[in-house]
C-alpha positions as CSV (number, residue, x, y, z in Angstrom):
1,X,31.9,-35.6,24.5
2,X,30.1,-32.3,24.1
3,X,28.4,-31.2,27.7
4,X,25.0,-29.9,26.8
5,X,22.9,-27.1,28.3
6,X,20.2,-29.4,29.5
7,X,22.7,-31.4,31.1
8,X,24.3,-28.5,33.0
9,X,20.5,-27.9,33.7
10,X,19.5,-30.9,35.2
11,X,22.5,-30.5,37.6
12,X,20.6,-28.2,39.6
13,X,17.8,-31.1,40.2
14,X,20.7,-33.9,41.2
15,X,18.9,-33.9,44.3
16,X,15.7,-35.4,43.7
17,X,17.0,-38.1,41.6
18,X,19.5,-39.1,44.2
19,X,16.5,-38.8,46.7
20,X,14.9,-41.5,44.5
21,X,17.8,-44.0,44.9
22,X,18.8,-43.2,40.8
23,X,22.7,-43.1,40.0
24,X,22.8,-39.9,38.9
25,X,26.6,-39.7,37.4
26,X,25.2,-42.7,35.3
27,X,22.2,-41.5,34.5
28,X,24.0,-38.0,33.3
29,X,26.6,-40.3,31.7
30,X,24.3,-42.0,29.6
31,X,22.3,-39.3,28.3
32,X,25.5,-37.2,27.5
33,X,26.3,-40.3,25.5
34,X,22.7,-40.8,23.7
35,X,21.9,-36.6,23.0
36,X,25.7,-37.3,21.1
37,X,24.1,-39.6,18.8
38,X,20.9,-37.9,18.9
39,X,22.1,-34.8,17.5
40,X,22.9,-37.0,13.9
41,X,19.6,-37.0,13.1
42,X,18.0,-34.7,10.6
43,X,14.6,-33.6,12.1
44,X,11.5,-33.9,9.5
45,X,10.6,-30.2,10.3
46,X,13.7,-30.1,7.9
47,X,12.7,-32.4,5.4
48,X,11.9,-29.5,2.7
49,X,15.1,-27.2,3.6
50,X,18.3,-27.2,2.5
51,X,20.9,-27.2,5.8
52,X,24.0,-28.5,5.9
53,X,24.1,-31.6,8.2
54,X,26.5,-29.7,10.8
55,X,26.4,-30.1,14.7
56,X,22.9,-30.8,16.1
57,X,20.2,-30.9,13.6
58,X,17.2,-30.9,16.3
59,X,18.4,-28.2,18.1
60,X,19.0,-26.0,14.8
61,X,15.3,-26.9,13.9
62,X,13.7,-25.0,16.7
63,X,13.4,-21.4,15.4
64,X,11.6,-23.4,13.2
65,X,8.8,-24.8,15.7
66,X,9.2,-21.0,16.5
67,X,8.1,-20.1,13.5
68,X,5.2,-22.1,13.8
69,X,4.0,-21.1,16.8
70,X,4.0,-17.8,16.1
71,X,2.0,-17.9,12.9
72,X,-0.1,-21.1,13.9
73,X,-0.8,-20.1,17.6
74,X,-1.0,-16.6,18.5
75,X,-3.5,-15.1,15.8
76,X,-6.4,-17.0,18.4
77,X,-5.3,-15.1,21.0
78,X,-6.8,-12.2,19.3
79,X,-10.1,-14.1,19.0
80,X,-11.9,-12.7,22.4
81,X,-12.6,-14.0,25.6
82,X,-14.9,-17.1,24.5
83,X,-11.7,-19.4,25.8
84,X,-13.6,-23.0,25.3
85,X,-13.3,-22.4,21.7
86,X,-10.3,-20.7,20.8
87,X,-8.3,-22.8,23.2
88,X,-9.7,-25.6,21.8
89,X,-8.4,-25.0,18.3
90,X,-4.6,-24.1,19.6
91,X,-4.3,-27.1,21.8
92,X,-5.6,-28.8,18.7
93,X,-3.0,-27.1,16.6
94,X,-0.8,-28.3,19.2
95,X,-1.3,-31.8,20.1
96,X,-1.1,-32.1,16.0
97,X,2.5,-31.2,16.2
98,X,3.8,-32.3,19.3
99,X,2.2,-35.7,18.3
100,X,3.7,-36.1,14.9
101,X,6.9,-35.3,15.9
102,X,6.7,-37.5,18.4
103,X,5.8,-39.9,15.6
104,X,8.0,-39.3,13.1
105,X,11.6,-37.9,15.3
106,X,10.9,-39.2,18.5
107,X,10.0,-43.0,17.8
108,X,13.5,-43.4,17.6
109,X,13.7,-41.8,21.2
110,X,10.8,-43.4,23.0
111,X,12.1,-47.1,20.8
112,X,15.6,-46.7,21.2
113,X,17.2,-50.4,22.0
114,X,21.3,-49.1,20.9
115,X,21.5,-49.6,24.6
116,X,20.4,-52.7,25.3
117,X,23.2,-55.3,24.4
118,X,26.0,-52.8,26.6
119,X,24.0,-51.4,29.3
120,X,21.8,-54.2,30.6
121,X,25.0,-56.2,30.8
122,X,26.5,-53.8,33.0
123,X,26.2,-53.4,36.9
124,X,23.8,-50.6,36.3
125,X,20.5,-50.4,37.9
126,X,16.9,-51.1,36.5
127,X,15.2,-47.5,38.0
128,X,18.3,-45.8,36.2
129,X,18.0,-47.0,33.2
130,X,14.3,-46.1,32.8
131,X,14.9,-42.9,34.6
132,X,17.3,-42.1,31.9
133,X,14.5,-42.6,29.3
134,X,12.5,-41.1,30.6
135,X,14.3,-38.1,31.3
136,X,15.9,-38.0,27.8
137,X,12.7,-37.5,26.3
138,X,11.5,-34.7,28.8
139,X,14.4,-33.2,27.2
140,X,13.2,-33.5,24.0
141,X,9.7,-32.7,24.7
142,X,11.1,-29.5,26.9
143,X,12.6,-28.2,23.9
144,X,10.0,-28.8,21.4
145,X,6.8,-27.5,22.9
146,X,9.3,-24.7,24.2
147,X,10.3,-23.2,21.4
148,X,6.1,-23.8,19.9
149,X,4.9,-21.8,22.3
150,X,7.3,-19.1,23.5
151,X,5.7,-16.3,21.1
152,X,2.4,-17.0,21.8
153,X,2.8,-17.6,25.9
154,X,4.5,-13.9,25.8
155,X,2.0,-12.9,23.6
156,X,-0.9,-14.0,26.0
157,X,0.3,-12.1,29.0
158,X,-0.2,-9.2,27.4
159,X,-2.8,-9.6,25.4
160,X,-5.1,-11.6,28.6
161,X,-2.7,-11.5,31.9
162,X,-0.6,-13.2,33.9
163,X,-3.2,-15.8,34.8
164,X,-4.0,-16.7,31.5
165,X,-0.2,-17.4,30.9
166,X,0.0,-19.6,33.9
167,X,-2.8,-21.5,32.9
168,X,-1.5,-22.1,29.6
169,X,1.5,-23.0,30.9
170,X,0.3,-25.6,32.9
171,X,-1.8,-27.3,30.4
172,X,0.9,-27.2,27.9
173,X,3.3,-29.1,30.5
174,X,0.3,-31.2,30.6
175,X,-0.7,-32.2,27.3
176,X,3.4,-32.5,26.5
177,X,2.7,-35.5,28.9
178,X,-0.5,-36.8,27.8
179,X,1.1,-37.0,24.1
180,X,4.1,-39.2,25.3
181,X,2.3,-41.6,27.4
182,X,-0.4,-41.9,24.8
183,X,2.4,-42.9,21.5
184,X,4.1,-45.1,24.4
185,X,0.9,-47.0,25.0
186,X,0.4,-47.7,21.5
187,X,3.3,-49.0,21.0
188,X,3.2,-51.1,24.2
189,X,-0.1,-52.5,22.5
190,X,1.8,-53.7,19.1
191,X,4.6,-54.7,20.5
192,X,2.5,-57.0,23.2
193,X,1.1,-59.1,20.0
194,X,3.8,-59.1,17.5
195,X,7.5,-59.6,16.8
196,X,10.5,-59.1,14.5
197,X,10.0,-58.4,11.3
198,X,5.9,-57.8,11.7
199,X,6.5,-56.1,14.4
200,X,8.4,-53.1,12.5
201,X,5.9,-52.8,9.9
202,X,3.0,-52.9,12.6
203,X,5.0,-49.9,14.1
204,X,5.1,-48.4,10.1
205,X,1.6,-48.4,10.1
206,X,0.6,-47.1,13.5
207,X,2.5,-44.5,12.9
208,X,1.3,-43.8,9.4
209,X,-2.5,-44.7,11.2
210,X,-1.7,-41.7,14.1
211,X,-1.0,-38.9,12.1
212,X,-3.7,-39.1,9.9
213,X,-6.1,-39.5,12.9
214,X,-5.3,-36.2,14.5
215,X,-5.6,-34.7,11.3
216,X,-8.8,-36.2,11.5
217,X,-9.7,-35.4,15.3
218,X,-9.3,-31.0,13.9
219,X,-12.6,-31.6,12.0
220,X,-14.1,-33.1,15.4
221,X,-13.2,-30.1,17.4
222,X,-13.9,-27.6,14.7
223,X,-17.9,-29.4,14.7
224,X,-18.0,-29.0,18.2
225,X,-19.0,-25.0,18.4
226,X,-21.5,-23.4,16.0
227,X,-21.4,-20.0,14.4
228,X,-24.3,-17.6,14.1
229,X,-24.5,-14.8,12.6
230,X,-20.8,-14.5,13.9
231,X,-21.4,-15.6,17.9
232,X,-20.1,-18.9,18.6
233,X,-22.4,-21.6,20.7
234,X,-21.3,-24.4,22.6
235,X,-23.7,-27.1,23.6
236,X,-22.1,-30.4,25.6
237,X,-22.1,-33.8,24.5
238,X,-20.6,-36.8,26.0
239,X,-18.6,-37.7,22.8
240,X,-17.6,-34.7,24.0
241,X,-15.0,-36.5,26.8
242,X,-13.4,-37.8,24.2
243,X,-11.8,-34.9,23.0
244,X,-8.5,-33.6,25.2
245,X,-8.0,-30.3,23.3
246,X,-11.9,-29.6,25.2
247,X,-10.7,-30.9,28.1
248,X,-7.4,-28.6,28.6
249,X,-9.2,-25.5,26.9
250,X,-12.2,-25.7,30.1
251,X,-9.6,-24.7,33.2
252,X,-9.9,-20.8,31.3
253,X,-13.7,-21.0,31.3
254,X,-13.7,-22.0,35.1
255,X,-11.2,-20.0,36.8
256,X,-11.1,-16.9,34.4
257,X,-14.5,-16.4,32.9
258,X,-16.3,-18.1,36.3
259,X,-18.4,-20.5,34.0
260,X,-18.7,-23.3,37.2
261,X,-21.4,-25.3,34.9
262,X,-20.8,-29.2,34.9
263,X,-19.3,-29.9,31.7
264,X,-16.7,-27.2,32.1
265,X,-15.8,-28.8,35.8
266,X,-15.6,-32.3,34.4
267,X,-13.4,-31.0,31.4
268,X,-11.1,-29.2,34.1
269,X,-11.3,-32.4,36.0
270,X,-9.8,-34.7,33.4
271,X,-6.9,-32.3,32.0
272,X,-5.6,-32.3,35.6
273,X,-6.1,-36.3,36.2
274,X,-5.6,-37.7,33.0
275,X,-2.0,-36.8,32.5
276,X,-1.2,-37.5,35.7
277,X,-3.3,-41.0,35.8
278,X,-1.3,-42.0,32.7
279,X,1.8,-41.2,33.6
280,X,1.6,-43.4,36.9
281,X,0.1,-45.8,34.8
282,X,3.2,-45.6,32.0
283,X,5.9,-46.0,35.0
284,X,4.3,-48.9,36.3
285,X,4.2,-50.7,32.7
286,X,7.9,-49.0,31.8
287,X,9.2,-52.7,33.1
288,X,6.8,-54.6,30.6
289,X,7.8,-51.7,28.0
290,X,11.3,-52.5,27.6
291,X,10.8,-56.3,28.2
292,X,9.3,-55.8,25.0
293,X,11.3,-53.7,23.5
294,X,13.4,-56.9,23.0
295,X,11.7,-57.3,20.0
296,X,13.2,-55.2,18.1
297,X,16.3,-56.7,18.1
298,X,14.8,-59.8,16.1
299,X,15.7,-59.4,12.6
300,X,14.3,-62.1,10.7
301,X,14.3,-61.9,7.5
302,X,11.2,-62.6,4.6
303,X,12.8,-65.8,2.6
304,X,10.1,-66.5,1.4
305,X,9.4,-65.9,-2.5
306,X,6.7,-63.7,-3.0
307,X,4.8,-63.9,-6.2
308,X,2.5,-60.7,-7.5
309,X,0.8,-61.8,-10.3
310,X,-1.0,-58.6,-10.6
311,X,2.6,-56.5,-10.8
312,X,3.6,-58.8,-13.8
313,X,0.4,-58.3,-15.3
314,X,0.7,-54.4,-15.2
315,X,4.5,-54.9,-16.3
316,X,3.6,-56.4,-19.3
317,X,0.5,-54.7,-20.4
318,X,2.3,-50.8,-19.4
319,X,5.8,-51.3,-20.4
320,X,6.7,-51.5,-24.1
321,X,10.4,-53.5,-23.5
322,X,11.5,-56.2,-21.0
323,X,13.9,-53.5,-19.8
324,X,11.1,-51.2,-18.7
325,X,8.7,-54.4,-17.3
326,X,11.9,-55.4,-15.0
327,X,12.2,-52.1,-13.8
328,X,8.8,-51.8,-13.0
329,X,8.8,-54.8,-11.0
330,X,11.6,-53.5,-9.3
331,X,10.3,-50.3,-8.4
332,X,6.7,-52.1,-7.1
333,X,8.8,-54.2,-4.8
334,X,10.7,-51.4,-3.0
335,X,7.2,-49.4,-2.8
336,X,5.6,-52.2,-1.2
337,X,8.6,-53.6,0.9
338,X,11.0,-50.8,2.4
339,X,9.4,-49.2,5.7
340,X,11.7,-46.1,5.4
341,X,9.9,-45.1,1.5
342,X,6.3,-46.3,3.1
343,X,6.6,-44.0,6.7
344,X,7.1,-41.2,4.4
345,X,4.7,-41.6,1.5
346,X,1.5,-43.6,3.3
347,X,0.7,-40.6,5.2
348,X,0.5,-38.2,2.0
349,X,-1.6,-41.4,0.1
350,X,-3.8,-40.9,3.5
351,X,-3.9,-37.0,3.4
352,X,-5.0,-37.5,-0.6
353,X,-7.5,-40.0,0.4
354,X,-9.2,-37.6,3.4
355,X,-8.7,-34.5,2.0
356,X,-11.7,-34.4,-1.0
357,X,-14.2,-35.7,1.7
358,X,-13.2,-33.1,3.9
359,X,-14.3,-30.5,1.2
360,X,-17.4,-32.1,0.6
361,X,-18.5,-32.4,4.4
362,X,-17.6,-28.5,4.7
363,X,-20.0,-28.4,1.6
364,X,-22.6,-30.5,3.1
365,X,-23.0,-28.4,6.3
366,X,-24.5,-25.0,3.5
367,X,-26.4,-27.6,1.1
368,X,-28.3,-30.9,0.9
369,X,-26.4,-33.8,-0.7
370,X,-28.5,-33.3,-3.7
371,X,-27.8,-30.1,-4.1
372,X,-24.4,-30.7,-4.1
373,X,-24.3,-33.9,-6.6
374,X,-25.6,-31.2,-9.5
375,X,-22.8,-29.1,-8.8
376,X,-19.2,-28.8,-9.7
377,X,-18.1,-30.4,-6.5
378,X,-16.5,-32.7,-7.7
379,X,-13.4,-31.3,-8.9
380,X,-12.1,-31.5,-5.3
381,X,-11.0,-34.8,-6.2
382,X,-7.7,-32.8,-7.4
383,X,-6.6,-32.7,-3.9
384,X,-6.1,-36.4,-4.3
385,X,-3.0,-35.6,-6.8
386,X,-1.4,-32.8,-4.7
387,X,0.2,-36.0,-3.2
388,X,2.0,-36.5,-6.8
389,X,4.8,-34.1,-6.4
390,X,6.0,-35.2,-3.2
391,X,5.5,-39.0,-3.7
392,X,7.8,-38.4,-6.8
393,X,10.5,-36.5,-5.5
394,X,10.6,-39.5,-2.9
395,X,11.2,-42.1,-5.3
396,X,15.0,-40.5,-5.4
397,X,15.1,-42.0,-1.6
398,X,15.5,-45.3,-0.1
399,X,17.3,-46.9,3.0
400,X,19.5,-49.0,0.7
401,X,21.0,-46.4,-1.9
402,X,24.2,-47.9,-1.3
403,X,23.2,-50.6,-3.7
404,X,22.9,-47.9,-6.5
405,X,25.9,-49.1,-7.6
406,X,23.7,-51.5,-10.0
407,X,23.1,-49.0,-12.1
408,X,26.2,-48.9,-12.7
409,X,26.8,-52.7,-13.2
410,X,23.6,-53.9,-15.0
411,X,23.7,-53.8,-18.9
412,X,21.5,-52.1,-19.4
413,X,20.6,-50.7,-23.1
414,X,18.2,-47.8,-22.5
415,X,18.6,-45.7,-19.3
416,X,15.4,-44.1,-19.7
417,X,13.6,-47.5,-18.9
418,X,15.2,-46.9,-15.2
419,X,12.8,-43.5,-15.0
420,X,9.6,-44.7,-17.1
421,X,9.1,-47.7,-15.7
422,X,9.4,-46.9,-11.7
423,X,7.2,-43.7,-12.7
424,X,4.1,-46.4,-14.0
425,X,4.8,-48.2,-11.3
426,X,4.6,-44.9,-8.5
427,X,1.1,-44.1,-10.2
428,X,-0.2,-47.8,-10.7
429,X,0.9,-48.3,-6.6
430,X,0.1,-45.4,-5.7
431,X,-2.3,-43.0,-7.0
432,X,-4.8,-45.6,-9.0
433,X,-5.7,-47.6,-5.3
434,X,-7.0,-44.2,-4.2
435,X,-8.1,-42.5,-7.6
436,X,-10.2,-45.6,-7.4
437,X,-11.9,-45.5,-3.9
438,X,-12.6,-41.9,-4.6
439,X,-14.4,-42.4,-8.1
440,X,-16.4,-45.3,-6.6
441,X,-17.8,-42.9,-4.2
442,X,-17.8,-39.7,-6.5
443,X,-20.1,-41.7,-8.7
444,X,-22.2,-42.9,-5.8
445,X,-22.8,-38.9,-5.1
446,X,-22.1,-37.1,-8.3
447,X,-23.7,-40.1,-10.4
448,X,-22.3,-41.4,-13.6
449,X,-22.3,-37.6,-15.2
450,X,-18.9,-37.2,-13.8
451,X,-17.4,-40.3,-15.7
452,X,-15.9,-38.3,-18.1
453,X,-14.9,-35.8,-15.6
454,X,-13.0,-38.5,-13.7
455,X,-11.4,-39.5,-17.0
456,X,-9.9,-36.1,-17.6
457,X,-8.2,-36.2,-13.6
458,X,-6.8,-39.5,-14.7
459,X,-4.9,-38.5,-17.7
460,X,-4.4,-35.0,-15.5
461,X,-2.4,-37.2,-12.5
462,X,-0.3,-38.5,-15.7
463,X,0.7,-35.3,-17.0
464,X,1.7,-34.0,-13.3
465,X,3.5,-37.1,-12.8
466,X,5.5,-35.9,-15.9
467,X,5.7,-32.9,-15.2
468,X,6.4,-33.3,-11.1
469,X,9.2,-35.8,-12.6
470,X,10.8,-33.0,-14.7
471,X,10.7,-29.8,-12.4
472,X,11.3,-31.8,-9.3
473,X,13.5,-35.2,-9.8
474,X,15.6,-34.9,-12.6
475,X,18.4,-37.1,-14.0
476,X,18.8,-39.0,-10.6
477,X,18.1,-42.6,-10.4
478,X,15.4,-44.3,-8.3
479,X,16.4,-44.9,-4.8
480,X,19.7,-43.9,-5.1
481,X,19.8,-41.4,-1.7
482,X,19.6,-41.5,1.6
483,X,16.5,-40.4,3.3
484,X,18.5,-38.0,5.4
485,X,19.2,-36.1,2.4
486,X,15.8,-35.8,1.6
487,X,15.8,-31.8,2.4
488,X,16.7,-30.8,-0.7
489,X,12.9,-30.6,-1.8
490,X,12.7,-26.8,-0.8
491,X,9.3,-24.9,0.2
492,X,9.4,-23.5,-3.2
493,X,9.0,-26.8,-4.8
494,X,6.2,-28.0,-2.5
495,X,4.1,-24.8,-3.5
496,X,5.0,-25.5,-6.9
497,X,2.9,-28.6,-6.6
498,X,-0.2,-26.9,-5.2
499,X,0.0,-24.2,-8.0
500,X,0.4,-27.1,-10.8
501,X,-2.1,-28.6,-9.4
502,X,-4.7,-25.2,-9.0
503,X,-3.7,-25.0,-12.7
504,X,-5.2,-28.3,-14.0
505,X,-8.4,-27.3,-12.3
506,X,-8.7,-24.3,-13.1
507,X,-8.3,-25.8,-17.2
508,X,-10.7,-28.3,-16.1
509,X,-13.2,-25.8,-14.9
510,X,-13.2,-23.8,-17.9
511,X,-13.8,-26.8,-20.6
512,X,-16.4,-27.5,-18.9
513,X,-18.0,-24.5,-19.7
514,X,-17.4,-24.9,-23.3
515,X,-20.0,-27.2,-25.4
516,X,-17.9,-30.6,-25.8
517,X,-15.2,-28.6,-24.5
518,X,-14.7,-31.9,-21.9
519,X,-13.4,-34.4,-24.8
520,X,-11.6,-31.8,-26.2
521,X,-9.8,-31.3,-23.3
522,X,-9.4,-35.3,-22.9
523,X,-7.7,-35.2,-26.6
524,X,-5.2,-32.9,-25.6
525,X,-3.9,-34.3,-22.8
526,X,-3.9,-37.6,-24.2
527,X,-1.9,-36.3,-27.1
528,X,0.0,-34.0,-24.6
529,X,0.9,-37.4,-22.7
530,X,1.9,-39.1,-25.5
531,X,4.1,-36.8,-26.9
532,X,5.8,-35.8,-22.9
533,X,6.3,-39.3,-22.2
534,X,8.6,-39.4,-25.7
535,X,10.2,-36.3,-25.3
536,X,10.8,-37.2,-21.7
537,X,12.1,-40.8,-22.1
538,X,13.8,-41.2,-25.2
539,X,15.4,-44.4,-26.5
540,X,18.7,-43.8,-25.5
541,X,21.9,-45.5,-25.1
542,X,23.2,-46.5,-21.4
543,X,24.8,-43.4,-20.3
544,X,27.7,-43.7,-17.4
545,X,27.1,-41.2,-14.4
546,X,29.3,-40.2,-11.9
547,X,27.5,-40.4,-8.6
């Protein structure tokens, strides 16, 4: 086996594991043997690139995280000497990424039970197994916030000194910490209550639940400071504790800037203690951790029949042949069923859901809500369908593409019934739940003037289904990769998507200038629908493809 850097690293610390009674050789044994199978991962940062799966994927995704840092990070460092806020907003920008990552390419790190059924049967000690966890994802964790904040910590000691780099530093070693414990302990809390086959989805959804939420807490921090006339205010609050990126932000205020006032000293106070608190509180649950951990290796399966009324309902009212209506059904269950499809579409049904009321609170803040409800507002319910793009290109994906081989086998008479129905099916699952939730509460503010308005986004999420399906999908058939080949959806295609959808609202905008230029503009695109979805799928014969 390969011996890695951080390996050869850790060598220099052998001493204070050994002074902590930990087998070292087998603790440097076993993470030799699990950064091996690490490194056959494909990172999400590369989901959206196209890279040859070649050697260690994570460790060729850094310049990446680089890359972010440099553009995401280091303009605030130009921002002045008012740390509490522009701190604030990087350790924000921070916590956002370490944490998803952690979410979505570390889970398998901080979950990881290959081990369990060779390891724990062999003489091999309890304290260093866990150190070995533990230590593999400091490795991780090293690396990551590493490479995010290289530019910008060279950046800062020139731009505010030495201190200011050792500061950050510190709080960056910090927060790397806070963020572990924090997705261990909520994951400890699931997998307290539930088991097997609940228990993965339960992990699905948290996971799905915590990225949206940080996306969330930005708006929080952002509220926190007001801006006059250009000068930025901050006034405490005790929500205020609740909010890390403060608490991590206040250590420049107090030793650099000599603000000694309360708040600041409490804030300073926590982002030393609560790390620290939590990891001594994570060590002494690790035991209860990977007693539960168990769990996961119960792999129960659902035999019992479902039945979805509503799906056969929608099959049969959508579909024009029994071909389509089967493949409909089809394509509902694996939307509803496979976690792999759901951990990577939820969040951007989430992000479409948030997004519009984001808009409208930033509107809120310069205008009364009545105000607002006479004006075009509304038409940031287009957000909702930058999701489409995306959530179609995934429908090429699934965790059991192996089985694409009925495609193959099926007779089946008309090949484009594959495509049209599991395309009905991604917008009746998919987009109508939330293009419903958000037109309830359009309505509510907007009132019922926007009906036709909401009308004209319907059939304009039909046509960019269409046309998402065209540019970005192709001839390939529905679940029939695997998810680590998912990087082949390039940055150009994901701005593609934003511009599409810029383009409908910008159409939309001007119709509504134009004296029943609204209904004119719903004619079109229900003729324009009609007409794509023909042209698109054609009756066809069965046609055999070589995959």
């Amino acid at each position: 086996m390969h011996d890695f850097t951080s390996l050869r690293v850790l060598d220099r610390f052998r001493w204070i594991f050994q002074k902590l009674h930990i087998d070292y050789e087998m603790m440097r044994k076993i993470l030799q043997l699990k950064l091996t199978m690490d490194g056959r991962r494909m990172p999400t940062v590369f989901n959206g690139s196209k890279v040859k799966k070649e050697g260690n994927q994570f460790l060729k995704s850094l310049w990446m995280y680089g890359l972010y840092g440099l553009l995401l990070l280091t303009p605030f460092l130009f921002l002045g000497d008012q740390f509490i806020f522009f701190i604030s907003i990087m350790f924000s920008v921070l916590m956002f990424i370490v944490m998803t990552s952690m979410v979505s390419d570390f889970s398998a790190v901080l979950l990881d039970i290959r081990d369990k059924n060779i390891l724990h049967s062999k003489p091999i000690s309890t304290r260093t197994l866990n150190a070995a966890k533990v230590v593999h994802i400091l490795i991780y964790m090293f690396l990551l916030t590493g490479s995010f904040i290289i530019v910008p910590l060279i950046v800062s000691i020139f731009r505010h000194g030495i201190g200011f780099a050792v500061i950050f530093l510190v709080d960056v070693v910090l927060i790397s910490c806070l963020v572990v414990v924090f997705t261990a302990f909520v994951y400890l809390f699931i997998l307290r209550f539930f088991s097997g086959e609940k228990l993965k989805d339960m992990i699905n959804y948290v996971q799905i639940i915590l990225t949206l939420a940080i996306m969330i807490s930005y708006q929080l921090v952002i509220r926190v400071f007001e801006f006059v006339n250009f000068d930025i205010t901050y006034s405490f609050v005790w929500w205020h504790l609740l909010l890390p990126p403060l608490w991590f932000s206040a250590p420049f205020e107090l030793l650099l800037n000599k603000d000694f006032s309360i708040p600041i000293i409490i804030f300073s106070v926590l982002a030393v203690l609560g790390p620290i608190l939590s990891i001594l509180l994570y060590i002494r649950l690790m035991p209860a951790f990977e007693r539960n951990l168990a769990k996961l290796l119960s792999d129960s399966k659902r035999n019992r029949k479902i039945s979805r009324p509503l799906d056969h309902f929608w099959a049969t009212v959508l579909c024009r042949t029994k071909e389509e209506q089967t493949f409909y059904l089809f394509a509902s269950l694996m939307m509803k069923q496979e976690r792999e499809l759901k951990l990577k579409i939820y969040p951007q049904i989430g992000f479409a859901l948030i997004f519009p009321f984001v808009f409208l609170y930033n509107d809120l803040r310069m205008h009364s809500l009545e105000e607002m409800s006479k004006g075009n507002m509304f038409l940031v319910i287009y957000f909702s369908l930058a999701m489409i793009p995306t959530v179609v290109h995934m429908l090429k994906f699934s965790g059991t593409y192996k089985a694409q081989w009925i495609y193959q086998a099926a007779p089946i008479q008309n090949r484009s019934s594959i495509y049209s129905g599991t395309l009905k099916a991604c917008i009746m699952n998919y987009f109508i739940p939330i293009y419903l939730v958000l037109s309830i509460l359009f309505v509510w503010i907007f009132t019922f003037r926007i009906v036709p308005d909401l009308i004209v986004v319907l059939l304009a999420a039909i046509a960019m289904t269409l046309v998402s399906y065209r540019v970005f999908t192709g001839e390939d058939y529905p679940f029939s990769h695997s998810h680590e080949h998912m990087q082949d959806m390039s940055t150009l295609k994901v701005f593609g998507g934003i511009f599409i959808v810029g383009f409908f609202v910008l159409v939309h905008f001007i119709f509504t200038k134009i004296p029943f230029g609204l209904f004119v503009y719903m004619g079109l695109l229900v003729i324009g629908i009609l007409i794509g979805w023909v042209k698109i799928f054609p009756n066809r014969s069965k046609e055999v493809v070589s995959k």
